[in-house]
MDTraj code that builds the backbone (N, CA, C; nanometers):
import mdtraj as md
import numpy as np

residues = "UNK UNK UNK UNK UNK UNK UNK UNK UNK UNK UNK UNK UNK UNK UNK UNK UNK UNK UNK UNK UNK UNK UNK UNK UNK UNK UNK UNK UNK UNK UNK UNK UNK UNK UNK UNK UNK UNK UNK UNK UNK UNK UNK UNK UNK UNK UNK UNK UNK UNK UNK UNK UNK UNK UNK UNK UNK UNK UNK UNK UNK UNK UNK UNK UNK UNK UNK UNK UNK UNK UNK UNK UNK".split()
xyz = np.array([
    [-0.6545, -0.1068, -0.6178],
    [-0.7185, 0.0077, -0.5554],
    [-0.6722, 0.1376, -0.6186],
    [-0.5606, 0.1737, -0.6928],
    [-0.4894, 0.2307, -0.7681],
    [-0.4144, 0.3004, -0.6881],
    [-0.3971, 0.4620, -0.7515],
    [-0.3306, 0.6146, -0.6689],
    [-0.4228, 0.6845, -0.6629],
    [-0.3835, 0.7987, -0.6244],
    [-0.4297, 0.9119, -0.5759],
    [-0.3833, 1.0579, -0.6295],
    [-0.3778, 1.1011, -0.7157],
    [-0.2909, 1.2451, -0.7528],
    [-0.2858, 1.3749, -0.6749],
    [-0.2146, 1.4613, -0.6869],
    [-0.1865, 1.5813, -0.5561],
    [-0.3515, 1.6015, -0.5757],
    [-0.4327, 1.5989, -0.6534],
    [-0.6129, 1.6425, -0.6319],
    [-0.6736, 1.5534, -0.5721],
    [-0.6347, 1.4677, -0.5083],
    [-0.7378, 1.3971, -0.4594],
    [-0.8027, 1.2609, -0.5443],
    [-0.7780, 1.2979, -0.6774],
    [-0.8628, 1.1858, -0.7262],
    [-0.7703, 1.0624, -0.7997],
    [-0.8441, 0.9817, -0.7996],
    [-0.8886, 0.8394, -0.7706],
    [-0.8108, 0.7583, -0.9698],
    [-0.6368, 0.7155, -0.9831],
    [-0.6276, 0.7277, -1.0750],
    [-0.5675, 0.5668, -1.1068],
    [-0.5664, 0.4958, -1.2567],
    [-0.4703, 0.4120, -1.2792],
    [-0.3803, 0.3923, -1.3724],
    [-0.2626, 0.3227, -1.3843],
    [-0.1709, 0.3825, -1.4869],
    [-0.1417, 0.2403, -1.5613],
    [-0.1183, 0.2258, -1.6758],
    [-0.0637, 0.0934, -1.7529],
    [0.0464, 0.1428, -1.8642],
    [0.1329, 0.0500, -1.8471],
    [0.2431, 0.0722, -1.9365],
    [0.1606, 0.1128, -2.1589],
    [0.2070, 0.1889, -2.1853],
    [0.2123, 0.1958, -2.3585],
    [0.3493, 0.1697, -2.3946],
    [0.4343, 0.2180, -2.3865],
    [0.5963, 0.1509, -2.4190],
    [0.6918, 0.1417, -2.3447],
    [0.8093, 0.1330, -2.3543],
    [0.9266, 0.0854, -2.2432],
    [0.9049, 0.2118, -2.1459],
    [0.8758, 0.3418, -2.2305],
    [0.9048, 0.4797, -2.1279],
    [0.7518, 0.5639, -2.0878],
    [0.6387, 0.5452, -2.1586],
    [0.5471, 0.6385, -2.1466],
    [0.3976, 0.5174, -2.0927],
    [0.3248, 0.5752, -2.0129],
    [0.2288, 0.5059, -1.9511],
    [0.1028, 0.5622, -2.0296],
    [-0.0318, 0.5164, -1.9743],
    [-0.1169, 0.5701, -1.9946],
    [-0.2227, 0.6077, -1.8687],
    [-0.2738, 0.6991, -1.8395],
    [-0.3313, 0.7005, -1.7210],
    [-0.5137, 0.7469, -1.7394],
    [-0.5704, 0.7210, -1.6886],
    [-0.6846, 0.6821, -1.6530],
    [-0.7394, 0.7428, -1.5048],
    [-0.8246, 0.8399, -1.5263],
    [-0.8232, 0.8905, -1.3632],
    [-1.0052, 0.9159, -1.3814],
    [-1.0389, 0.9231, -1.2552],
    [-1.1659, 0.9409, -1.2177],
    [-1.2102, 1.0568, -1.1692],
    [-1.2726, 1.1998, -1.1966],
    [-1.2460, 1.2943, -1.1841],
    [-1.4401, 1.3100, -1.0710],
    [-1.4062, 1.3086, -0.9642],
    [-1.5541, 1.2809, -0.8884],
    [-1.6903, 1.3927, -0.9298],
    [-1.6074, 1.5098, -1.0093],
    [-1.7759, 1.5713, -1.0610],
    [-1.6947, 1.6972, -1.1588],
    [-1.7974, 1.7001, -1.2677],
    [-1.7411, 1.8185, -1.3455],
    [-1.9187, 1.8777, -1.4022],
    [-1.9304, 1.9843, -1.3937],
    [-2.0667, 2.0724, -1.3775],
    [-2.0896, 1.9984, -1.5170],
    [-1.9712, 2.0303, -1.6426],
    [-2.0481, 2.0051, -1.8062],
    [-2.1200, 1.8685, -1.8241],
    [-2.0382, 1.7694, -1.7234],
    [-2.1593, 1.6414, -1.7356],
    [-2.2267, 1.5821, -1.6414],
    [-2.2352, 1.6839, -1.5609],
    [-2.3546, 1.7159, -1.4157],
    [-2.3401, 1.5684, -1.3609],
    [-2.2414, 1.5288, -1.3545],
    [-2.1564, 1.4156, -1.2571],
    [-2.0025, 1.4007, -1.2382],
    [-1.9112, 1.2902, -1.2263],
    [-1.8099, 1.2087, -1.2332],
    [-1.7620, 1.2125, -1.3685],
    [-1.6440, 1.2316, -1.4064],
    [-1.5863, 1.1474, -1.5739],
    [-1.4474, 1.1016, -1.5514],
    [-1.4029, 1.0503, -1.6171],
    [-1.3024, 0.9623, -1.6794],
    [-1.1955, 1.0412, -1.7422],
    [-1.0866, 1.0499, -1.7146],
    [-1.0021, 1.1448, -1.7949],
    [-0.9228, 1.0533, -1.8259],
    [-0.8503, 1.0754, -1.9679],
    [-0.7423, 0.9264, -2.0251],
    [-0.6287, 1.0276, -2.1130],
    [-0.5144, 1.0557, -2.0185],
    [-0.3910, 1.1207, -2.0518],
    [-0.2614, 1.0258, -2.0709],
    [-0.2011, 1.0529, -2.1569],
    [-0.0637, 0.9778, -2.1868],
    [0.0509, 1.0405, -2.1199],
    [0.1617, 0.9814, -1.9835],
    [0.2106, 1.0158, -1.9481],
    [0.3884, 0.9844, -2.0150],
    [0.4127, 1.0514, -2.0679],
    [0.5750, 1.0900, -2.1080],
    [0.6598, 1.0445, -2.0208],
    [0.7511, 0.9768, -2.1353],
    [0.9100, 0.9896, -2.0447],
    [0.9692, 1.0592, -1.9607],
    [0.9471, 1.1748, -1.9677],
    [0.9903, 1.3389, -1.8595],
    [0.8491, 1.3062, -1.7223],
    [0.7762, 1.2465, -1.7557],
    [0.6624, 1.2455, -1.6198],
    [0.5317, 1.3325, -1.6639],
    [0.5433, 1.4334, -1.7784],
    [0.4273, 1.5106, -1.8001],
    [0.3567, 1.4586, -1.8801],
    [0.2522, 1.5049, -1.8372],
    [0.1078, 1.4611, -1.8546],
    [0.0438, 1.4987, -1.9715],
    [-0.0061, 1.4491, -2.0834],
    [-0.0455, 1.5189, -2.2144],
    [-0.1785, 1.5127, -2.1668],
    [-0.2594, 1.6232, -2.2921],
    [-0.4060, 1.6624, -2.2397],
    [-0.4756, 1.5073, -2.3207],
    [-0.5528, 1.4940, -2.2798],
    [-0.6219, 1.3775, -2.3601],
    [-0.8229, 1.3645, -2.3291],
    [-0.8931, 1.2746, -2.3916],
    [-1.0167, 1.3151, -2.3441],
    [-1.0555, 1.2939, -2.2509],
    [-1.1928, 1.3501, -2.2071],
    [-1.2154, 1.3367, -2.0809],
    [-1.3795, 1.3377, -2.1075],
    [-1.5117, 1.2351, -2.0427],
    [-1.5819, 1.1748, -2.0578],
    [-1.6519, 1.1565, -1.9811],
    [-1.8083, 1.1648, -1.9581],
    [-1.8692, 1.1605, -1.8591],
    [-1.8469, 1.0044, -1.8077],
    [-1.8533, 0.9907, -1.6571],
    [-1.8423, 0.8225, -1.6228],
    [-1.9623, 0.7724, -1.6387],
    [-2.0970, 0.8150, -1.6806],
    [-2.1701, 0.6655, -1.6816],
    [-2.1541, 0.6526, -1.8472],
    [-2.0808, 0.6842, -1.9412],
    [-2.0879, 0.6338, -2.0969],
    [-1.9172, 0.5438, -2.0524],
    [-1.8701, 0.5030, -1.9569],
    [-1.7573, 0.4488, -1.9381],
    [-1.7576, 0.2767, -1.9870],
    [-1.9090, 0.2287, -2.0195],
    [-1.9522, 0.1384, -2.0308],
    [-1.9496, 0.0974, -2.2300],
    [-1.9969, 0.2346, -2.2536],
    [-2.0385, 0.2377, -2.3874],
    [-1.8950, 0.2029, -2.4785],
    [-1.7766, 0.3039, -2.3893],
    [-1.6650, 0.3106, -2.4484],
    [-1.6128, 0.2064, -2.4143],
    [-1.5909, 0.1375, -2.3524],
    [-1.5237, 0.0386, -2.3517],
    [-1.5873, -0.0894, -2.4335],
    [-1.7581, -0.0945, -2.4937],
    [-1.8130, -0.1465, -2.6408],
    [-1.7241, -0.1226, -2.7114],
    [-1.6969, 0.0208, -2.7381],
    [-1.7083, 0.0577, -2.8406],
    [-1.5185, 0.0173, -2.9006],
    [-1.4409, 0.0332, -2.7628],
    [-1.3164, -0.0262, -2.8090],
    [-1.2869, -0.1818, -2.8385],
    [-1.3846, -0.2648, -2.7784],
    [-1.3639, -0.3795, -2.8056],
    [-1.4225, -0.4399, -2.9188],
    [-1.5362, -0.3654, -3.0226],
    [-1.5957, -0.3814, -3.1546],
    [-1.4925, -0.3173, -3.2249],
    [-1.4002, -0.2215, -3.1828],
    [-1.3283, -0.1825, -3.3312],
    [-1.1746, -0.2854, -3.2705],
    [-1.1816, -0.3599, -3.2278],
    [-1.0468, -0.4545, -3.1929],
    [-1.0857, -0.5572, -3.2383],
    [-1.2099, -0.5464, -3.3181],
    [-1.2744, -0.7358, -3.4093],
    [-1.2637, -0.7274, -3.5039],
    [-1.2428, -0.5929, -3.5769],
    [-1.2468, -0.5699, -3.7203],
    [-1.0845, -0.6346, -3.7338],
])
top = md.Topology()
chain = top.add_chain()
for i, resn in enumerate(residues, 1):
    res = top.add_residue(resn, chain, resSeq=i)
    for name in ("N", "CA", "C"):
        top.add_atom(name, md.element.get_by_symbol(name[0]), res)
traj = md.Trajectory(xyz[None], top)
């Protein structure tokens, strides 16, 4: 079901190495893609949050094609 961040929204986290995660949050509306997107930040050893992209949610489908065709090469 995941977390929740002090905003309200809707997030999940998976390990990248012994110390830094990766997080994945659901951001419920942003005007530039006149819905919901996907934000995917790398969280640090210290706890802070690096900027990373952020994506309208209905291409959430496309990208996740698109990572699993360049993981065949």
């Amino acid at each position: 079901m995941g977390q929740v961040d002090g905003s309200g929204q809707r997030y999940e986290q998976f390990l990248m190495s012994e110390d830094e995660r990766i997080r994945v949050t659901r951001v419920p509306h942003a005007d530039w893609a006149d819905g919901p997107t996907v934000r995917v930040q790398k969280v640090m050893a210290s706890g802070k949050l690096a900027q990373g992209p952020e994506f309208p949610a209905r291409l959430a489908g496309e990208l996740a094609k698109a990572l699993h065709e360049v993981m065949l090469d």
